[in-house]
PDB file of N, CA, C and O in Angstrom:
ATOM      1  N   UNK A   1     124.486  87.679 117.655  1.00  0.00           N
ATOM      2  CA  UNK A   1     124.024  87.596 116.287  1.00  0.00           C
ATOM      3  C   UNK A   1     125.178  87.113 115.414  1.00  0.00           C
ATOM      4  O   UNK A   1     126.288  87.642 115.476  1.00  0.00           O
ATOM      5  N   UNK A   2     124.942  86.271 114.739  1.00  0.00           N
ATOM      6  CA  UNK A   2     125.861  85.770 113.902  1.00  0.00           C
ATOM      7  C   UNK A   2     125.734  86.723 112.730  1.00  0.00           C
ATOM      8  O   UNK A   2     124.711  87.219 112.258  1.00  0.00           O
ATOM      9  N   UNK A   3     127.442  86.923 112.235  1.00  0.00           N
ATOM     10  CA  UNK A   3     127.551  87.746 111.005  1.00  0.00           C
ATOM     11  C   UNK A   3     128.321  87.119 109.589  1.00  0.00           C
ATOM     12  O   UNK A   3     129.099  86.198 109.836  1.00  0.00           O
ATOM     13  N   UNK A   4     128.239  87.373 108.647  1.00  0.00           N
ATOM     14  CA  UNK A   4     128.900  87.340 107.406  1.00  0.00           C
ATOM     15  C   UNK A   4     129.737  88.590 106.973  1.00  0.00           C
ATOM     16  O   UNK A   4     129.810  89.629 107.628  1.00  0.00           O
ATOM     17  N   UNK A   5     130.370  88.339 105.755  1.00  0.00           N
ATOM     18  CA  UNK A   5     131.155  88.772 104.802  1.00  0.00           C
ATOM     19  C   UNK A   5     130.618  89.308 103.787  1.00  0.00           C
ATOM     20  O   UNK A   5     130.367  88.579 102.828  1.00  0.00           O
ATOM     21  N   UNK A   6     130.336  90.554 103.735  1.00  0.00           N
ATOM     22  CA  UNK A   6     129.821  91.106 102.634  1.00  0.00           C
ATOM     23  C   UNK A   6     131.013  91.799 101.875  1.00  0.00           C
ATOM     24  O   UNK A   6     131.760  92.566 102.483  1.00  0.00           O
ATOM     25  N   UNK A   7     131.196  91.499 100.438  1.00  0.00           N
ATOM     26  CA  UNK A   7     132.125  92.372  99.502  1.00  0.00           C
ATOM     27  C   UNK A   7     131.352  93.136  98.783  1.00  0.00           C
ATOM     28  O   UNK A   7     130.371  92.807  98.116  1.00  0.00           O
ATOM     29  N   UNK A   8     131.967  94.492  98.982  1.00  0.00           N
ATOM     30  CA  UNK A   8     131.563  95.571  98.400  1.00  0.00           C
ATOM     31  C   UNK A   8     132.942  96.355  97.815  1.00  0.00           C
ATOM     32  O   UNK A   8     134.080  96.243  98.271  1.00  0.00           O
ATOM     33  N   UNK A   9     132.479  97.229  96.603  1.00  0.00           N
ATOM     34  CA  UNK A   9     133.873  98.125  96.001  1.00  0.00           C
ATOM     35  C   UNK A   9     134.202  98.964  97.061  1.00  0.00           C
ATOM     36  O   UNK A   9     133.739  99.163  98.184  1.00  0.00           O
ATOM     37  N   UNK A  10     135.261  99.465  96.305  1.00  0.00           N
ATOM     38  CA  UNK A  10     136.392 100.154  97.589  1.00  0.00           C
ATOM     39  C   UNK A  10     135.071 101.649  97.626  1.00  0.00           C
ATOM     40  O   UNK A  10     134.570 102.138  98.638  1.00  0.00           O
ATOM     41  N   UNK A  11     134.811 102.058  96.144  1.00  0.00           N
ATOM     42  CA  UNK A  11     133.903 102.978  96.623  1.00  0.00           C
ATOM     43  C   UNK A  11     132.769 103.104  97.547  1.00  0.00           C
ATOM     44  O   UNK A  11     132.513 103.972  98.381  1.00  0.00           O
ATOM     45  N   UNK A  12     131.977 101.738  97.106  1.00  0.00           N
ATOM     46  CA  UNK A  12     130.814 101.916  98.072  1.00  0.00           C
ATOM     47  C   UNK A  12     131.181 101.775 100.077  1.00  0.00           C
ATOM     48  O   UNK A  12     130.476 102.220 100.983  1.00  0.00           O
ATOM     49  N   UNK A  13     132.565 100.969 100.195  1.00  0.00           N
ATOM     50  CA  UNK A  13     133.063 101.066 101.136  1.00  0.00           C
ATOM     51  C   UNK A  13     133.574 102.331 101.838  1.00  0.00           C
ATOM     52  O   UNK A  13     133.672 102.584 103.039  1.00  0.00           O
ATOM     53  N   UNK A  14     133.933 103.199 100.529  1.00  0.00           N
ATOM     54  CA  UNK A  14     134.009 104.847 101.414  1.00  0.00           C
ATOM     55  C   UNK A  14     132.926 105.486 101.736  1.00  0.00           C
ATOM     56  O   UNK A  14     132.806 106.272 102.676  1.00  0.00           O
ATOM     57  N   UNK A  15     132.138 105.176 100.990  1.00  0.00           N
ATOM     58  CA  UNK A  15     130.740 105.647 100.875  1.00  0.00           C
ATOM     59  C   UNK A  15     130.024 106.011 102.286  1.00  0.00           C
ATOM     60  O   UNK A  15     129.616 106.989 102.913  1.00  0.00           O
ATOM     61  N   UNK A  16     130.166 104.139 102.415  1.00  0.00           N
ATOM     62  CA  UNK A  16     129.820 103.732 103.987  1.00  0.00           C
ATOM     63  C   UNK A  16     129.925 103.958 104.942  1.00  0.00           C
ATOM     64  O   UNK A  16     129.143 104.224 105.855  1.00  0.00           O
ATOM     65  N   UNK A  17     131.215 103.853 104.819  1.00  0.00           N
ATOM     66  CA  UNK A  17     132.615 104.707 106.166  1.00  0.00           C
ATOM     67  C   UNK A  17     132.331 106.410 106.007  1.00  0.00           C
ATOM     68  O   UNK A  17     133.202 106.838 106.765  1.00  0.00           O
ATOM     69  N   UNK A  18     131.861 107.211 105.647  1.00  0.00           N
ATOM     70  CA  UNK A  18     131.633 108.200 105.616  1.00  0.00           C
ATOM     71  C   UNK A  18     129.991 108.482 106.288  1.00  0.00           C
ATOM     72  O   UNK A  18     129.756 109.177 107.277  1.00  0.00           O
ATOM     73  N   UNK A  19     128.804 107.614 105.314  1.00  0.00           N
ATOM     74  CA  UNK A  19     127.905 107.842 106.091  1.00  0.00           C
ATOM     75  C   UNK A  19     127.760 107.346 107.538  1.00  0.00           C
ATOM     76  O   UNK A  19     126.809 107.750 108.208  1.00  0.00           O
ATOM     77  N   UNK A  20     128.714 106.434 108.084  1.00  0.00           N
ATOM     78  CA  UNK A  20     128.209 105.663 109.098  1.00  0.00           C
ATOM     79  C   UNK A  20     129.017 106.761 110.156  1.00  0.00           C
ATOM     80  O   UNK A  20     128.435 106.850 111.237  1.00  0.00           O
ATOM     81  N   UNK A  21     130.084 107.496 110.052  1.00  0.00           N
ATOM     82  CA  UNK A  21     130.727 108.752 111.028  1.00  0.00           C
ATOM     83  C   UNK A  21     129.989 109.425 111.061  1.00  0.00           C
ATOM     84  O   UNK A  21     129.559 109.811 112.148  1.00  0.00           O
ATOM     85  N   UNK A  22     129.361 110.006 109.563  1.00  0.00           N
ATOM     86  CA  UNK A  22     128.327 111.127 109.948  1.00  0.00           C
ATOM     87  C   UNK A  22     127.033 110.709 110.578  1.00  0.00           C
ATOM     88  O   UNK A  22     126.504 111.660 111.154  1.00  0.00           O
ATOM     89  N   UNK A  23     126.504 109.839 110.636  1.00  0.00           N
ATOM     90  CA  UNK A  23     125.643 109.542 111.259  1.00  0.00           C
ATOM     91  C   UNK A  23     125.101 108.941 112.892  1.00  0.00           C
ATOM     92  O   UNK A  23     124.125 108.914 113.641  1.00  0.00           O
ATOM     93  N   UNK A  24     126.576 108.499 112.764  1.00  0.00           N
ATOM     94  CA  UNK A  24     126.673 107.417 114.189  1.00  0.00           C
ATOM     95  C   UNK A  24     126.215 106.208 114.289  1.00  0.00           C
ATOM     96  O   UNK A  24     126.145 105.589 115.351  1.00  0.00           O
ATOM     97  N   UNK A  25     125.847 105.761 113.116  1.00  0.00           N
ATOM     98  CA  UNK A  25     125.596 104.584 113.030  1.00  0.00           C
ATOM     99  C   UNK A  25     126.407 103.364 112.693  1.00  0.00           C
ATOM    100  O   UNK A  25     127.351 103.659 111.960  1.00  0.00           O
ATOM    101  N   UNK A  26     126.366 102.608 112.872  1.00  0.00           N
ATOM    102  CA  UNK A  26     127.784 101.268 112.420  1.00  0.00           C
ATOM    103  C   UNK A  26     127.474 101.118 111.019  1.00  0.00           C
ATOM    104  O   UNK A  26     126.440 101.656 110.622  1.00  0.00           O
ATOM    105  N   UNK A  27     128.311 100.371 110.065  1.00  0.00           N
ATOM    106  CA  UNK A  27     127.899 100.292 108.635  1.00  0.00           C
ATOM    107  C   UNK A  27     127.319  98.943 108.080  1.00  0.00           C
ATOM    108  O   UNK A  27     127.215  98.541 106.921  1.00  0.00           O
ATOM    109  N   UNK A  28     126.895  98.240 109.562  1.00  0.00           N
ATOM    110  CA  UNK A  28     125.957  97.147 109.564  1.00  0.00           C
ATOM    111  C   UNK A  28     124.569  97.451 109.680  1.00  0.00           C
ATOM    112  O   UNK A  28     123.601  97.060 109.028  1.00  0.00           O
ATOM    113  N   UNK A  29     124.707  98.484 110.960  1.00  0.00           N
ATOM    114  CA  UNK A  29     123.325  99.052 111.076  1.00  0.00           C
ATOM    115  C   UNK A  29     122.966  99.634 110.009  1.00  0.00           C
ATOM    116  O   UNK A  29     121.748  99.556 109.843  1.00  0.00           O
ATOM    117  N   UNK A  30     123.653 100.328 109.006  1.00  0.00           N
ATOM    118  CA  UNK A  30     123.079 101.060 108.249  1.00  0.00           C
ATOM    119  C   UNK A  30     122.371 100.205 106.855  1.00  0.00           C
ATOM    120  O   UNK A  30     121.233 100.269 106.390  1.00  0.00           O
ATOM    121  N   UNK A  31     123.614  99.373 106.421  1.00  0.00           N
ATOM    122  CA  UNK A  31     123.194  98.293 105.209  1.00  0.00           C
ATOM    123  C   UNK A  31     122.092  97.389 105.989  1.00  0.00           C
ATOM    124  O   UNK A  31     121.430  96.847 105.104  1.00  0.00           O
ATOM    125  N   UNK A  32     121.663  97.036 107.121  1.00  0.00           N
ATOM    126  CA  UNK A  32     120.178  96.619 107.054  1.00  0.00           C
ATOM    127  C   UNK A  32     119.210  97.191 107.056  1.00  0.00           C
ATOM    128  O   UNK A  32     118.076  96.720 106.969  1.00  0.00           O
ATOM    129  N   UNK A  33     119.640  98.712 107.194  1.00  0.00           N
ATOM    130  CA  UNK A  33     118.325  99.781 107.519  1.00  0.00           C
ATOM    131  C   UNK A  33     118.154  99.555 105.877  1.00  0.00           C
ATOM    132  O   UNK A  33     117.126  99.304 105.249  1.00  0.00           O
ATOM    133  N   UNK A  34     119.096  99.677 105.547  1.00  0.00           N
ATOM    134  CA  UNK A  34     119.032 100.150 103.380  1.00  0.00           C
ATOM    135  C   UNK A  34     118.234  98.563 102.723  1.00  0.00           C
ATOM    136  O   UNK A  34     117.302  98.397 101.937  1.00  0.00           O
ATOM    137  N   UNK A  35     119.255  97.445 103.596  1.00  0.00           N
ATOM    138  CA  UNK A  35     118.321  96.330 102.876  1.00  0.00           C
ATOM    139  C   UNK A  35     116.560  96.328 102.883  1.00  0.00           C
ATOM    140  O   UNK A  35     115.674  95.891 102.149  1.00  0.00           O
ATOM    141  N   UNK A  36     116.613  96.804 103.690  1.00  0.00           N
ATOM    142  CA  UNK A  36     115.035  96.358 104.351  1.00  0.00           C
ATOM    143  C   UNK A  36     114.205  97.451 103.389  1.00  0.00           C
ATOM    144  O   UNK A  36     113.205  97.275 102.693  1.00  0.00           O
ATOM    145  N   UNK A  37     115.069  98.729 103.638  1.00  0.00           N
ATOM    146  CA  UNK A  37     114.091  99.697 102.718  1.00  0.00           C
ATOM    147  C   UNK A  37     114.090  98.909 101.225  1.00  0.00           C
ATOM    148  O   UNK A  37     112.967  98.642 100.799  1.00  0.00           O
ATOM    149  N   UNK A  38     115.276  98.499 100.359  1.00  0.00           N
ATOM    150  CA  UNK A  38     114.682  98.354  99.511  1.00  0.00           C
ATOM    151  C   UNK A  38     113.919  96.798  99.371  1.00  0.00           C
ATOM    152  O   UNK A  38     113.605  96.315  98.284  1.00  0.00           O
ATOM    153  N   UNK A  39     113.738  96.263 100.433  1.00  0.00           N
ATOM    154  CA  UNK A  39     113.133  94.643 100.298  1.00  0.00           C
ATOM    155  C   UNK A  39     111.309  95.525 100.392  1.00  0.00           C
ATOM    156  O   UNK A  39     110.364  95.036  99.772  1.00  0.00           O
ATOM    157  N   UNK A  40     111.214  96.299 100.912  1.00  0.00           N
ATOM    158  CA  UNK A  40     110.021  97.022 101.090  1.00  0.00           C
ATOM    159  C   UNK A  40     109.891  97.666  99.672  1.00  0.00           C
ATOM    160  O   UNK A  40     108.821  97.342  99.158  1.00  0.00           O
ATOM    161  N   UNK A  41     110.629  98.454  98.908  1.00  0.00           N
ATOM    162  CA  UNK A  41     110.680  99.028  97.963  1.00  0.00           C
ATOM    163  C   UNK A  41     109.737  97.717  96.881  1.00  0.00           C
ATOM    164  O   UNK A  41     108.576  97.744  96.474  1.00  0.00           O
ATOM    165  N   UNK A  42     110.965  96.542  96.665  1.00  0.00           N
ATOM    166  CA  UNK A  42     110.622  95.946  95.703  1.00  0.00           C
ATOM    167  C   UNK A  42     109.113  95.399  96.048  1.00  0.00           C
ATOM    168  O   UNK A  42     108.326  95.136  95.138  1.00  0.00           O
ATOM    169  N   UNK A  43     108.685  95.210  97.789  1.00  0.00           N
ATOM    170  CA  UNK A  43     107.205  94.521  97.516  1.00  0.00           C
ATOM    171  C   UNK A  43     106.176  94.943  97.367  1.00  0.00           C
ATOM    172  O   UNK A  43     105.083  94.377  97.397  1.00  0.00           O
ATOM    173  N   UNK A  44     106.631  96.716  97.071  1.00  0.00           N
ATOM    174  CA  UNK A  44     105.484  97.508  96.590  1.00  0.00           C
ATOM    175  C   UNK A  44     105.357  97.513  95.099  1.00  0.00           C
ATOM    176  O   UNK A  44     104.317  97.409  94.448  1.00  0.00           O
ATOM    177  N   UNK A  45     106.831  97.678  94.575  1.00  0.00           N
ATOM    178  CA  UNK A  45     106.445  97.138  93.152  1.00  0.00           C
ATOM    179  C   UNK A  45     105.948  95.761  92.535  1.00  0.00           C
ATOM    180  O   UNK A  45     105.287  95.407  91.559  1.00  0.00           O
ATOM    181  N   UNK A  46     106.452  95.304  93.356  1.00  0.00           N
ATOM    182  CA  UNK A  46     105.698  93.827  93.064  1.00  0.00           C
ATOM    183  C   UNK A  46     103.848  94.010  93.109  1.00  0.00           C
ATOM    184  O   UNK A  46     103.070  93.606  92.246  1.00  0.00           O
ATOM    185  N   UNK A  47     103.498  94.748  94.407  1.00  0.00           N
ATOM    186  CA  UNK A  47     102.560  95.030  94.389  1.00  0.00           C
ATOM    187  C   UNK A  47     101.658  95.832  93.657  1.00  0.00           C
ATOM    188  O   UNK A  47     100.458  95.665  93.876  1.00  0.00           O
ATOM    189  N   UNK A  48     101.946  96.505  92.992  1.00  0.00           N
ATOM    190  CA  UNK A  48     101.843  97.912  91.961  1.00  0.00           C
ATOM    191  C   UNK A  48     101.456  96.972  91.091  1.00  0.00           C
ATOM    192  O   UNK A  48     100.365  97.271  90.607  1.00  0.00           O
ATOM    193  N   UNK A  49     101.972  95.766  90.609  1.00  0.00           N
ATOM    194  CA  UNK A  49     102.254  95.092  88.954  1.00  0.00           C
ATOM    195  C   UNK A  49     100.939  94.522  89.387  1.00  0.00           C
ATOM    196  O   UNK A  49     100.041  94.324  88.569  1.00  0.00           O
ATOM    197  N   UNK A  50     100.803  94.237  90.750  1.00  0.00           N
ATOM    198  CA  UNK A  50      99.955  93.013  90.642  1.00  0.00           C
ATOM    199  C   UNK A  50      98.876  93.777  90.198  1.00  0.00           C
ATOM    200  O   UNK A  50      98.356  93.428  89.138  1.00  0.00           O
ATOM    201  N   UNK A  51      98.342  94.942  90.907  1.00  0.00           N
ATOM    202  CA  UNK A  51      97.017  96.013  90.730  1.00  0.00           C
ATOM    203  C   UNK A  51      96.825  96.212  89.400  1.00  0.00           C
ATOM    204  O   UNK A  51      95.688  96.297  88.934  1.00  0.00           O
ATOM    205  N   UNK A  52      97.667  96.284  88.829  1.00  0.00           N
ATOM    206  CA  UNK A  52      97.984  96.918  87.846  1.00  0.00           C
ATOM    207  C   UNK A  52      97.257  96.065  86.493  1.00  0.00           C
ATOM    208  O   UNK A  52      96.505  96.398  85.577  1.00  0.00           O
ATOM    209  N   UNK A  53      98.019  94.608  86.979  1.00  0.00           N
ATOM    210  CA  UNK A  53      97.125  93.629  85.813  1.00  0.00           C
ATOM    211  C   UNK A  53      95.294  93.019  86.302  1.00  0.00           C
ATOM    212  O   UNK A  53      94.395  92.636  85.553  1.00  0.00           O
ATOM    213  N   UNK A  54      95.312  93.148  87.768  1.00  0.00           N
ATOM    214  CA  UNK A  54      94.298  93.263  88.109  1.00  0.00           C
ATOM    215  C   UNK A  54      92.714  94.308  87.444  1.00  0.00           C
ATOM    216  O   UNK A  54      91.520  94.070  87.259  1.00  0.00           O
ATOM    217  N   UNK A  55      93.810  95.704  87.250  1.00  0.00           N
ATOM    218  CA  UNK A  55      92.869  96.560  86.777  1.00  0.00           C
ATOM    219  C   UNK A  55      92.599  96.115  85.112  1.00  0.00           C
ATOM    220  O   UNK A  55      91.454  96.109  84.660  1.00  0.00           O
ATOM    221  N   UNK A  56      93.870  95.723  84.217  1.00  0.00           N
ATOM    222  CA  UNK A  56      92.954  95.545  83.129  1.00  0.00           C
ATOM    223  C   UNK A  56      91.956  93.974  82.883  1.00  0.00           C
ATOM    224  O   UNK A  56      91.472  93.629  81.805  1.00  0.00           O
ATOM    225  N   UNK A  57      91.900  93.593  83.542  1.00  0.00           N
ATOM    226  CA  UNK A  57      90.668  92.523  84.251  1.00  0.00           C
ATOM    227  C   UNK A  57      89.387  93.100  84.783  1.00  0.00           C
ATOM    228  O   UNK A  57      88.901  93.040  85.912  1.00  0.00           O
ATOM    229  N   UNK A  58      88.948  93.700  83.631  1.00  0.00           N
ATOM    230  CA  UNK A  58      87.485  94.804  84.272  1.00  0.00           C
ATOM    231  C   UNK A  58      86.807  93.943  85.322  1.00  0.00           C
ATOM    232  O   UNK A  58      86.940  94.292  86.495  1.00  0.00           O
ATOM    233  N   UNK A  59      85.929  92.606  84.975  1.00  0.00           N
ATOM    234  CA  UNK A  59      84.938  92.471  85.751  1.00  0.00           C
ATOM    235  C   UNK A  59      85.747  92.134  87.928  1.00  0.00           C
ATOM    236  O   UNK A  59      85.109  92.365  88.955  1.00  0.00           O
ATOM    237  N   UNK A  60      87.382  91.509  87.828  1.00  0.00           N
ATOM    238  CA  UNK A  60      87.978  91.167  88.617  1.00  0.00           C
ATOM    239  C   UNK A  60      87.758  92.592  89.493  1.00  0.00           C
ATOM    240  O   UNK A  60      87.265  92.696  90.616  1.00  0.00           O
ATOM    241  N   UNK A  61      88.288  93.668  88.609  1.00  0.00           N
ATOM    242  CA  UNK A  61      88.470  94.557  89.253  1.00  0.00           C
ATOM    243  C   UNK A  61      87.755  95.327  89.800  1.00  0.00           C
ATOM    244  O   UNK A  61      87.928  95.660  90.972  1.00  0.00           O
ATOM    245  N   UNK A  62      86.764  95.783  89.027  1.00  0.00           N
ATOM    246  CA  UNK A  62      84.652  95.605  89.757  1.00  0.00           C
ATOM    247  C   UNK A  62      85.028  95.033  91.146  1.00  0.00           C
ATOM    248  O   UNK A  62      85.323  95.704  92.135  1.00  0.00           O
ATOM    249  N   UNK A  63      84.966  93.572  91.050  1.00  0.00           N
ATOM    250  CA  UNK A  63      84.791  93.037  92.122  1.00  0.00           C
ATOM    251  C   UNK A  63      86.326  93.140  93.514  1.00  0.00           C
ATOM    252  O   UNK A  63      86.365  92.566  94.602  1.00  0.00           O
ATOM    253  N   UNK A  64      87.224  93.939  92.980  1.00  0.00           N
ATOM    254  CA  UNK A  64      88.429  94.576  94.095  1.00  0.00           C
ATOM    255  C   UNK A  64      87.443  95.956  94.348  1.00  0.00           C
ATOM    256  O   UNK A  64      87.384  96.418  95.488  1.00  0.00           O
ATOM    257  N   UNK A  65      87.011  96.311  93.725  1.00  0.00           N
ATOM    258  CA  UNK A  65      86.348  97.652  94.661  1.00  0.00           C
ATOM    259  C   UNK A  65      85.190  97.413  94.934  1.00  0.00           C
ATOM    260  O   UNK A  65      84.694  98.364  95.540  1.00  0.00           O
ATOM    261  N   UNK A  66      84.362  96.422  94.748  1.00  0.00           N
ATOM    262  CA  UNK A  66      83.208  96.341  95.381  1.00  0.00           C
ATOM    263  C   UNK A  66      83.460  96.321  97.034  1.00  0.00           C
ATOM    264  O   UNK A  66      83.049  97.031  97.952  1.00  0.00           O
ATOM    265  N   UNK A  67      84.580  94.838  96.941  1.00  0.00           N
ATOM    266  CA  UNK A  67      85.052  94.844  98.213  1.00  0.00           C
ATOM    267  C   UNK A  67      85.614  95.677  98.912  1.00  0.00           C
ATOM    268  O   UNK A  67      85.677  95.254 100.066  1.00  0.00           O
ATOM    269  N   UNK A  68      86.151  96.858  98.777  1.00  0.00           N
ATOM    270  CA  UNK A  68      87.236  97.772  99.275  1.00  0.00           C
ATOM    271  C   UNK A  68      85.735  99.091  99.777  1.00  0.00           C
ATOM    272  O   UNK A  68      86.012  99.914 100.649  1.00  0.00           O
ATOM    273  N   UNK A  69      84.648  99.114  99.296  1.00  0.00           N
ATOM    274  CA  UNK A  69      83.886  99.725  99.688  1.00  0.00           C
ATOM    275  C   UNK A  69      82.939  98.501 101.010  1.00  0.00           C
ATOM    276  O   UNK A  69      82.156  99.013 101.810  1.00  0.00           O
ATOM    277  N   UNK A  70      83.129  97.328 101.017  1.00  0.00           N
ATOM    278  CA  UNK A  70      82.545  96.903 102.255  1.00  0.00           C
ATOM    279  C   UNK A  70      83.554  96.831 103.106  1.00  0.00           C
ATOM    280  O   UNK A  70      83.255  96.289 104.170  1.00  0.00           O
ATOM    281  N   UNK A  71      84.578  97.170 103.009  1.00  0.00           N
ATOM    282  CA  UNK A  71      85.818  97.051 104.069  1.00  0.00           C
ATOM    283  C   UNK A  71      85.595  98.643 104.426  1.00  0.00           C
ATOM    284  O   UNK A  71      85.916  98.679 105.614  1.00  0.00           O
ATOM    285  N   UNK A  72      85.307  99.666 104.134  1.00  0.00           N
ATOM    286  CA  UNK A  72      85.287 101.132 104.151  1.00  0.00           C
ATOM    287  C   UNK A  72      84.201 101.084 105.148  1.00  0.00           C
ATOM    288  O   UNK A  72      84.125 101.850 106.109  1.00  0.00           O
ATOM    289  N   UNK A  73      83.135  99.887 104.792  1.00  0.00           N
ATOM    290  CA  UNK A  73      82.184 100.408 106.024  1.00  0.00           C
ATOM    291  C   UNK A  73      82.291  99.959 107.515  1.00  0.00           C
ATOM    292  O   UNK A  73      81.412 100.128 108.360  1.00  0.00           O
ATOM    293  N   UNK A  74      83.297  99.461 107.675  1.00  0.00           N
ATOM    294  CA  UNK A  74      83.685  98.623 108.737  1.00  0.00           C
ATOM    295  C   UNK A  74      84.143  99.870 109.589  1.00  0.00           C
ATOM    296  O   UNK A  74      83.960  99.790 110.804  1.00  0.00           O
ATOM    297  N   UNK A  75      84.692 100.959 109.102  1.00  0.00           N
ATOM    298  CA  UNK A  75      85.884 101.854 109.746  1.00  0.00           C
ATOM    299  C   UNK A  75      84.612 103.145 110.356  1.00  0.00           C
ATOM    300  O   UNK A  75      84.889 104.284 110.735  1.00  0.00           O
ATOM    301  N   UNK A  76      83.544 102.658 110.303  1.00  0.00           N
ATOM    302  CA  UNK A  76      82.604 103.748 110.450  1.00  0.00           C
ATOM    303  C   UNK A  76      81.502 102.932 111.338  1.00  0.00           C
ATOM    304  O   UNK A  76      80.416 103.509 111.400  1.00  0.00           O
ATOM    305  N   UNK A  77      81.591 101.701 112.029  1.00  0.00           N
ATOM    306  CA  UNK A  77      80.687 101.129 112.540  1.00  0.00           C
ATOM    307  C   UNK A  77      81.008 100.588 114.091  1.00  0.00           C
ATOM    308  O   UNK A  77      81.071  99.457 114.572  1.00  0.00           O
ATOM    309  N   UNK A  78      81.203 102.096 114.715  1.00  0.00           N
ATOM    310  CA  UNK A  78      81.170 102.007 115.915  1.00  0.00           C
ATOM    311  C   UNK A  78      82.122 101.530 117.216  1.00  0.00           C
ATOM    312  O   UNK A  78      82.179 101.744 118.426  1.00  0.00           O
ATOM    313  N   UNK A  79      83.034 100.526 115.911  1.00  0.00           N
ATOM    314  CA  UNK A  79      84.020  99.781 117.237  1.00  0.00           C
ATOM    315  C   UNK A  79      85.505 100.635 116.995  1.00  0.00           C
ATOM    316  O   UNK A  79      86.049 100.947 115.936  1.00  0.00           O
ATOM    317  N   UNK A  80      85.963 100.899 118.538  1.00  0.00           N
ATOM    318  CA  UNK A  80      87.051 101.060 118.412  1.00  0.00           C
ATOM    319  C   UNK A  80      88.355 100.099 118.312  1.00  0.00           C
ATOM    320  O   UNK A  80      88.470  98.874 118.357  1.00  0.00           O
ATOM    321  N   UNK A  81      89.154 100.999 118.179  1.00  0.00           N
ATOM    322  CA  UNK A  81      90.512  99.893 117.984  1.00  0.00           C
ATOM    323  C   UNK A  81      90.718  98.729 119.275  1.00  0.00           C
ATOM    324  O   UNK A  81      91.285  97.657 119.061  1.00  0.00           O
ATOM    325  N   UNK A  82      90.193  99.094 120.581  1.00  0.00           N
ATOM    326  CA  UNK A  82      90.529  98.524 121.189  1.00  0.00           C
ATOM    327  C   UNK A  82      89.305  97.657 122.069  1.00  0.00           C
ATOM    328  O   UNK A  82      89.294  97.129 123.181  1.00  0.00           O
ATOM    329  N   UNK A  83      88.340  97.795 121.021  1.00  0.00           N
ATOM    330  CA  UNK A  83      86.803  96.453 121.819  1.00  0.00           C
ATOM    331  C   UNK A  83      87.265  95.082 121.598  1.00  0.00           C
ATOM    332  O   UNK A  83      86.572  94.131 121.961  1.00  0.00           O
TER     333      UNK A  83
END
């Protein structure tokens, strides 16, 4: 795997070096475990905003739960996960 150069303050560098002993983890492994959580973080807020303007769009939004109740009946019609 090819790597880079990340600069970080001397603090967040102790930071690191501290969680990565206590943990056993390297402080690569750990800053991608953290990137990823917050790349997940932000695409729920992203997602949140979107619902969000969705809902004050009455008739749009009618039609997000109309659909979300024919997707509901799918989970009750017999097939398992693995037909």
């Amino acid at each position: 795997m090819k790597t880079q150069v990340v600069r970080v303050s001397s603090e967040t560098h102790s930071k690191l070096k501290a969680m990565a002993s206590a943990s056993g983890k390297t402080i690569g492994e750990m800053l991608a475990k953290a990137v990823e959580s917050y790349r997940r973080e932000l695409l729920l807020e992203d997602t949140n905003e979107a619902f969000s303007k969705l809902k004050e769009q009455g008739d749009l939004w009618k039609g997000e739960l109309v659909e979300r109740e024919e997707w509901e009946g799918t989970l009750s019609d017999g097939q398992s996960d693995h037909e």
